[in-house]
C-alpha positions as CSV (number, residue, x, y, z in Angstrom):
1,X,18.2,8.1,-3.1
2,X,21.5,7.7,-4.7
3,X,24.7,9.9,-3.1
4,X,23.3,10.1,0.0
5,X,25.1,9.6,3.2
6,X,22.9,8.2,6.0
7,X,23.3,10.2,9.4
8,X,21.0,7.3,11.3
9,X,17.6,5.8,11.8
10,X,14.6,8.2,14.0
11,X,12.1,6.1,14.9
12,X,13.2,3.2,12.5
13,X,13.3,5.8,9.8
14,X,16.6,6.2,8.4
15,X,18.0,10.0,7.7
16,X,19.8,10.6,4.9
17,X,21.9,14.1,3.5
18,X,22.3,14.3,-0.3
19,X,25.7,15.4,-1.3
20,X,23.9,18.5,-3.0
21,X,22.6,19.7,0.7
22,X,26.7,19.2,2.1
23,X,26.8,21.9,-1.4
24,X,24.5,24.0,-0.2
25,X,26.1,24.9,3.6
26,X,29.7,25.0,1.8
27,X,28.2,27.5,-0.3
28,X,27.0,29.5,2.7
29,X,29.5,29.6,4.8
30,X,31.6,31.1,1.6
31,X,29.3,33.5,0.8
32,X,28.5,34.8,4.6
33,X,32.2,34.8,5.3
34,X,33.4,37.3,1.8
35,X,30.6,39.2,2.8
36,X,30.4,39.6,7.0
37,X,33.5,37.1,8.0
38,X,33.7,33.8,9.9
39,X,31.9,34.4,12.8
40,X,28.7,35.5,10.9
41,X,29.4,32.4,8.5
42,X,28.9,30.2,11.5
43,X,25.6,31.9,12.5
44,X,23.8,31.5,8.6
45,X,25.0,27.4,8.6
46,X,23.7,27.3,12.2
47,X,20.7,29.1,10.8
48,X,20.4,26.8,7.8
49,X,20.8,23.6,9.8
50,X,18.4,25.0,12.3
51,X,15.5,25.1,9.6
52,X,16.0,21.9,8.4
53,X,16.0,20.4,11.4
54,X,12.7,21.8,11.2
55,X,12.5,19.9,8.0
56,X,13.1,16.8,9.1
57,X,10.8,17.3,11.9
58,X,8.1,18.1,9.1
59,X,8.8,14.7,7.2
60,X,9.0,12.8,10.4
61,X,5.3,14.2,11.1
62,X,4.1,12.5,7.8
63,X,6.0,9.4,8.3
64,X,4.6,8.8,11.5
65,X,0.9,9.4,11.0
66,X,1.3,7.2,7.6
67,X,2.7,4.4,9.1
68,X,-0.7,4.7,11.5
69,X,-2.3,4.2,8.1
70,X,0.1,0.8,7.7
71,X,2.6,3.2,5.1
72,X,5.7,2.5,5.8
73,X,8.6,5.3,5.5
74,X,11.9,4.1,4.5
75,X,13.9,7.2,4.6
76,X,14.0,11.0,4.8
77,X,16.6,12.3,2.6
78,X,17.6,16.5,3.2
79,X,17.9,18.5,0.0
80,X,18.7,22.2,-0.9
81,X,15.0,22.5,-1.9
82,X,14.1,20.5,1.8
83,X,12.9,17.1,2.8
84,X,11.6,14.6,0.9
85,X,10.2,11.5,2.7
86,X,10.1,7.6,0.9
87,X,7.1,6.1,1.4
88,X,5.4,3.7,-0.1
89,X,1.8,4.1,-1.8
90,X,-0.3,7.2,-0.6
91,X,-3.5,5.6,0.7
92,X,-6.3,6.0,-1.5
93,X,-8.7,6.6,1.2
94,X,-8.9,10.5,0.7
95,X,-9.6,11.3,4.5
96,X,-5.9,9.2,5.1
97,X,-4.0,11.3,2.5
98,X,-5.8,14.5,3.8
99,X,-4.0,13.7,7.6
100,X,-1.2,12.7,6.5
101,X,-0.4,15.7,3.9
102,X,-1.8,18.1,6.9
103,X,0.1,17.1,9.6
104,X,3.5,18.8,8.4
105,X,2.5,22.4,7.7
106,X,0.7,21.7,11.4
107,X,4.1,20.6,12.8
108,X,5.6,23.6,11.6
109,X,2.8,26.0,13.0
110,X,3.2,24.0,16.2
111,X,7.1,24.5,16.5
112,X,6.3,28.7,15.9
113,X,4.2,28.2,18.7
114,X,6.3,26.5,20.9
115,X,9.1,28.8,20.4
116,X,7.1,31.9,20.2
117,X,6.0,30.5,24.3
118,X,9.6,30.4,25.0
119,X,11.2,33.3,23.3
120,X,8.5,35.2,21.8
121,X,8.4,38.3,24.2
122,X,12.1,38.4,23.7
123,X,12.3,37.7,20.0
124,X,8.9,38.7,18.0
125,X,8.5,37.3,14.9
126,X,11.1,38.3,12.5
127,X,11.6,37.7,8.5
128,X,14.4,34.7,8.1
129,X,17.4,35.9,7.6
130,X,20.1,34.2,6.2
131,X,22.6,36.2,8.1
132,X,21.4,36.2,11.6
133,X,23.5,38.6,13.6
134,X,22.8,37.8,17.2
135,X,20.7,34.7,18.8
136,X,17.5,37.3,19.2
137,X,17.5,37.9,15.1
138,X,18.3,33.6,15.1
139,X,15.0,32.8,16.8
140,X,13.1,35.4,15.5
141,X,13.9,34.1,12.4
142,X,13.2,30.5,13.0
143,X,9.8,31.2,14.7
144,X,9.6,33.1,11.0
145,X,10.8,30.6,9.0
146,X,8.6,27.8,10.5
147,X,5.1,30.0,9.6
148,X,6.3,30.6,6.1
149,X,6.8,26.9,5.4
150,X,3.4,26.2,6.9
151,X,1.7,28.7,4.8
152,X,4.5,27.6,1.6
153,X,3.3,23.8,1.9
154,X,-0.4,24.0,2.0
155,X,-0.3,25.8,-1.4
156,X,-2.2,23.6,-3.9
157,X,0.7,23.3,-5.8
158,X,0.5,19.0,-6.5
159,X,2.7,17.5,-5.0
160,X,3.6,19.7,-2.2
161,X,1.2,19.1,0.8
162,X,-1.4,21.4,-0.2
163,X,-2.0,19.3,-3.1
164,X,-2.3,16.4,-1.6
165,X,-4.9,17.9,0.5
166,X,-6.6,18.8,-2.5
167,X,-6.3,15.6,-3.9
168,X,-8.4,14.4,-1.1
169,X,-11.0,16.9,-0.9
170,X,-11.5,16.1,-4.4
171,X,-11.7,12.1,-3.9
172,X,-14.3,12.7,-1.8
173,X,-16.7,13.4,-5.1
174,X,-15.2,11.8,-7.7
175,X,-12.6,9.1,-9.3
176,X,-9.1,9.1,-7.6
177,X,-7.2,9.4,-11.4
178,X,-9.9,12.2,-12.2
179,X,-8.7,13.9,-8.7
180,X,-4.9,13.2,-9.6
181,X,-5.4,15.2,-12.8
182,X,-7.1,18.5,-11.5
183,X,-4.7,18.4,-8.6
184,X,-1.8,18.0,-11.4
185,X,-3.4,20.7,-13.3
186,X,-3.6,23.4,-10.5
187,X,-0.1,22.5,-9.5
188,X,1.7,23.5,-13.2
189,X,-0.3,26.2,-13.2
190,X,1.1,27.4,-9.7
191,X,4.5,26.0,-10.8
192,X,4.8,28.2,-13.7
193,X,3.8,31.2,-12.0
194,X,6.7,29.9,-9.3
195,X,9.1,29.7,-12.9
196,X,7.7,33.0,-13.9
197,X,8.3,35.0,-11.0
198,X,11.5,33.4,-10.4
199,X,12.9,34.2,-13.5
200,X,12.8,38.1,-12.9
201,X,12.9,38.0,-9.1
202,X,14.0,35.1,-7.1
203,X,16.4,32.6,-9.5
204,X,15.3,29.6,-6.0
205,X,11.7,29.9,-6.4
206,X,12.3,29.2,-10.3
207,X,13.8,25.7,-9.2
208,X,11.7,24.9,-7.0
209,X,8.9,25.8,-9.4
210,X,10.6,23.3,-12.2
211,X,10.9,20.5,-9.4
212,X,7.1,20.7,-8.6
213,X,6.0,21.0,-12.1
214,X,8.4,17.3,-13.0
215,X,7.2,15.9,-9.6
216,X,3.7,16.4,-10.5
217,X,4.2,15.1,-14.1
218,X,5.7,11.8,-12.0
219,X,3.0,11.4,-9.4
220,X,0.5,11.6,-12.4
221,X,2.2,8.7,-13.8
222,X,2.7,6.6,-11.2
223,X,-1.3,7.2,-10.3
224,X,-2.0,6.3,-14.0
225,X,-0.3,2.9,-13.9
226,X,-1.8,2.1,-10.1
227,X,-5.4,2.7,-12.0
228,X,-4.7,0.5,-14.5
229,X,-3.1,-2.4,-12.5
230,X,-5.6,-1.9,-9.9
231,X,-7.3,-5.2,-9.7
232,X,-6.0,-7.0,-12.3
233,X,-4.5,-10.5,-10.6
234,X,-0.8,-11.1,-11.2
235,X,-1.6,-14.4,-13.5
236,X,-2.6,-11.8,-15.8
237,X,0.8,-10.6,-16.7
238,X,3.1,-13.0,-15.5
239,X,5.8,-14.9,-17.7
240,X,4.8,-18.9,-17.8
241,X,7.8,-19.9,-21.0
242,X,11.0,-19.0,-18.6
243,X,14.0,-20.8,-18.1
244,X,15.4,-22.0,-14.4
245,X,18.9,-21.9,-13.2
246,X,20.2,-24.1,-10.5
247,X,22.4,-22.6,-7.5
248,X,25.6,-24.7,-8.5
249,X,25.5,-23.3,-12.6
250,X,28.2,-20.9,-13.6
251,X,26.8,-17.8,-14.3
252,X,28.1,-18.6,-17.7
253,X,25.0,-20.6,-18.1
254,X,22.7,-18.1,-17.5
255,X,24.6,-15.4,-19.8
256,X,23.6,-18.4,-22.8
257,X,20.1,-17.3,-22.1
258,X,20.0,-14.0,-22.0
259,X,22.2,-14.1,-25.6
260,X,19.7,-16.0,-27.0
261,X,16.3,-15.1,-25.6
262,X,14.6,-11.7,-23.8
263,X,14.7,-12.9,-20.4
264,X,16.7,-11.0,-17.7
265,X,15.2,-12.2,-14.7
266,X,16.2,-16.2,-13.4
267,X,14.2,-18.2,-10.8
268,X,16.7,-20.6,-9.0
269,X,15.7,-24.0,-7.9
270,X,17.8,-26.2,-5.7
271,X,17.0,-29.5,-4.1
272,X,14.2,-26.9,-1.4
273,X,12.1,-26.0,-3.8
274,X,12.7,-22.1,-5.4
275,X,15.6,-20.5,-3.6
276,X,16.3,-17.3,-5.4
277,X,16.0,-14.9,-8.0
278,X,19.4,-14.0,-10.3
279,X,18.8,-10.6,-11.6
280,X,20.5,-8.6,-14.3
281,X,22.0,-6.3,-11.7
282,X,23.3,-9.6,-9.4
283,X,24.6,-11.7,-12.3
284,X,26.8,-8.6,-14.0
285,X,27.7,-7.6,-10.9
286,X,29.4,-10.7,-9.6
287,X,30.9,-11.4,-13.2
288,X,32.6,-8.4,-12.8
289,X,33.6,-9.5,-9.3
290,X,34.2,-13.3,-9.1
291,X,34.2,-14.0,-13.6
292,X,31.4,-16.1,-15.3
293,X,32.7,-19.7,-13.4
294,X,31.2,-18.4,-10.4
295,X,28.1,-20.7,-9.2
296,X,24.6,-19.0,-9.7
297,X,23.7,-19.1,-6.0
298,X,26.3,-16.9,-5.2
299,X,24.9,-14.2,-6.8
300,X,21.3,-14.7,-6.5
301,X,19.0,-12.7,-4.5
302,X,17.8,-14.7,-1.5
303,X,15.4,-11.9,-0.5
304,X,13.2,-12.1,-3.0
305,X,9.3,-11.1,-3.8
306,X,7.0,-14.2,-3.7
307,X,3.4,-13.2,-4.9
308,X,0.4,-15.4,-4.9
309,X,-2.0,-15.8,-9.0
310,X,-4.4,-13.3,-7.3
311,X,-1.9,-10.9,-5.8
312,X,-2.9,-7.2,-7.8
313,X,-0.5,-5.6,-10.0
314,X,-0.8,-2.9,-8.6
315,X,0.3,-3.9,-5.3
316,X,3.1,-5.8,-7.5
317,X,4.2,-2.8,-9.0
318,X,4.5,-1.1,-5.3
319,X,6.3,-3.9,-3.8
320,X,8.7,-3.9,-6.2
321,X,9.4,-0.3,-6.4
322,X,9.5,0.8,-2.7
323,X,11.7,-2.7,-2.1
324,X,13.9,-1.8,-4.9
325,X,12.8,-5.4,-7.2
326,X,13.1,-6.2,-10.6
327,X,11.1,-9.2,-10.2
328,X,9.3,-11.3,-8.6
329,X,8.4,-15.0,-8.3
330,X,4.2,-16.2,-8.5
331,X,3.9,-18.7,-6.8
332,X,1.1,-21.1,-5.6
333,X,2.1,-23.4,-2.1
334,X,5.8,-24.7,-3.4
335,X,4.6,-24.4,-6.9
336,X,6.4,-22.0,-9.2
337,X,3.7,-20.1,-11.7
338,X,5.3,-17.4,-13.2
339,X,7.6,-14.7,-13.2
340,X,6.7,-11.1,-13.0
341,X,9.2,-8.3,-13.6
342,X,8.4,-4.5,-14.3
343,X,9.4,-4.5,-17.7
344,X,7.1,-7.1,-17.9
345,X,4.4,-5.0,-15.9
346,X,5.2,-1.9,-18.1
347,X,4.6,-4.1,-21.1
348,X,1.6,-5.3,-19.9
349,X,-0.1,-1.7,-19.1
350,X,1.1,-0.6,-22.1
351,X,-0.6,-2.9,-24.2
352,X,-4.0,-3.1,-22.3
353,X,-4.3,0.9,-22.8
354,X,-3.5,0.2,-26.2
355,X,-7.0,-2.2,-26.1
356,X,-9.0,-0.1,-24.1
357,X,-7.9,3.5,-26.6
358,X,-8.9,0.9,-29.6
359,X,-12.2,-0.3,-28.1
360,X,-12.9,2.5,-24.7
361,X,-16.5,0.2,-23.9
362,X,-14.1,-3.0,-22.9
């Protein structure tokens, strides 16, 4: 996620704080120190970085138990609204997505526990409060804190956890998109009751309602297009009329195509076969860097996506996106096929739901 600053890897995962979070305990510490001073400032951003350590902990919990599943987790990134956690594609095996959207509202019952062992006879179980007076009201707080996000996340409220749970239950009995679209529905419905409340009561459950209710409309999405590409071999959609740059051109050369055709995207063959990509992204970049007389190969990428004719879109489409891809190369042995890019992909689905809308039996 963009203007983040990475703290370090757990578990190979790396950790990441979005500017808007730093916002957040700046706008804290402000507010606890007009209102009770300095020394109760430092208790509410010790109290705020105690719950999302929390958070992270949550995140971590569904990392690790998807990456069981072979889904990898690239990052958890902390926002003012909590932890989000980027993973590639939820498995569609509904039991999967049922342990995996579980285990976090369970980690967060299990640290209440833990703490409750260790302090509870001392603490109890208070409500959190943002301005913890003493380290009894602290803990009591955080054992708090931790069983109101467990009940908070298993609302059905797509794409919080609870949604995803019901997702799965609902998998069990019917099609995955049909599933996707009731859990979608119950989740606006509980987002704008989330808006609705918000408005009159609590002005933070009102943006947290308007998140869920866009993330929902975005997981929907992305499940439409993983339906549709579902299957369907990459030969299907892939670009076979492209032109090839060599690793010693000047990027000039390349610039002469994209002037004159629609092609973005450049294979680059050298004297071992295909040895790059040049994006869109590379090529402007390094003209801005090193001017158009600079030789293609220093600004091609050399990690780049190789997919077999019979590869799925779909799984196309995910590589692409979780590895941050505009294209990719089809290839068959040392033979160059094709080239695949998403606008390409989004093309493609949006012509073949064209077909299917004009004749639904095909």
């Amino acid at each position: 996620m963009r203007w983040s600053l990475e703290l370090g890897k757990i578990f190979g995962i790396r950790l990441r704080v979005h500017w808007t979070f730093l916002l957040l305990l700046l706008f804290v510490f402000l507010a606890a120190s007009s209102e009770k001073g300095t020394a109760a400032a430092a208790w509410a951003v010790a109290f705020i970085c105690a719950v999302f350590a929390c958070v992270v902990v949550h995140e971590l919990a569904h990392s690790l138990i998807g990456r069981r599943f072979g889904v990898q987790a690239k990052s958890i990134t902390l926002l003012p609204i909590g932890g989000i956690a980027a993973m590639e594609e939820i498995p569609r095996k509904p039991a999967q997505e049922i342990a995996i959207a579980i285990i976090g509202p369970f980690i967060n019952l299990a640290i209440a526990g833990l703490l409750y062992l260790a302090f509870g006879r001392w603490t109890g179980i208070g409500m959190p409060n943002l301005f913890p007076t003493s380290p009894r009201e602290f803990l009591a707080g955080l054992i708090g804190v931790n069983v109101l996000l467990a009940i908070f996340n298993m609302i059905p409220a797509f794409p919080m956890d609870g949604g995803r749970v019901l997702r799965g239950l609902l998998a069990m009995n019917m099609g995955y998109l049909r599933a996707t679209s009731i859990a979608v529905t119950v989740g606006h419905a509980v987002s704008a009751l989330f808006v609705f409340y918000g408005i009159f009561f609590n002005w933070w459950l009102a943006i947290i309602g308007i998140f869920l209710y866009l993330g929902a409309d975005s997981e929907k999405q992305q499940t439409v297009v993983r339906e549709a590409l579902h299957g369907v071999p990459a030969s299907a959609a892939m670009a076979t009329q492209f032109e090839v740059l060599h690793p010693g051109e000047p990027l000039a050369r390349s610039l002469q195509h994209v002037y004159h055709g629609y092609q973005e995207d450049f294979p680059v063959i050298g004297d071992g076969g295909l040895e790059g990509i040049l994006t869109r992204t590379g090529m402007i970049a390094s003209i801005h860097r090193q001017g158009t007389d600079a030789p293609v190969g220093s600004a091609m990428d050399r990690d780049f996506l190789a997919v077999g004719p019979d590869t799925p879109l779909d799984e196309v489409y995910r590589h692409l996106m979780t590895k941050q891809k505009t294209a990719a190369a089809v290839v068959e042995g040392d033979h160059l096929l094709g080239m695949l890019s998403l606008e390409g992909i989004g093309r493609f689905f949006m012509l073949r739901s064209a077909v299917k809308d004009h004749h639904p039996t095909a």
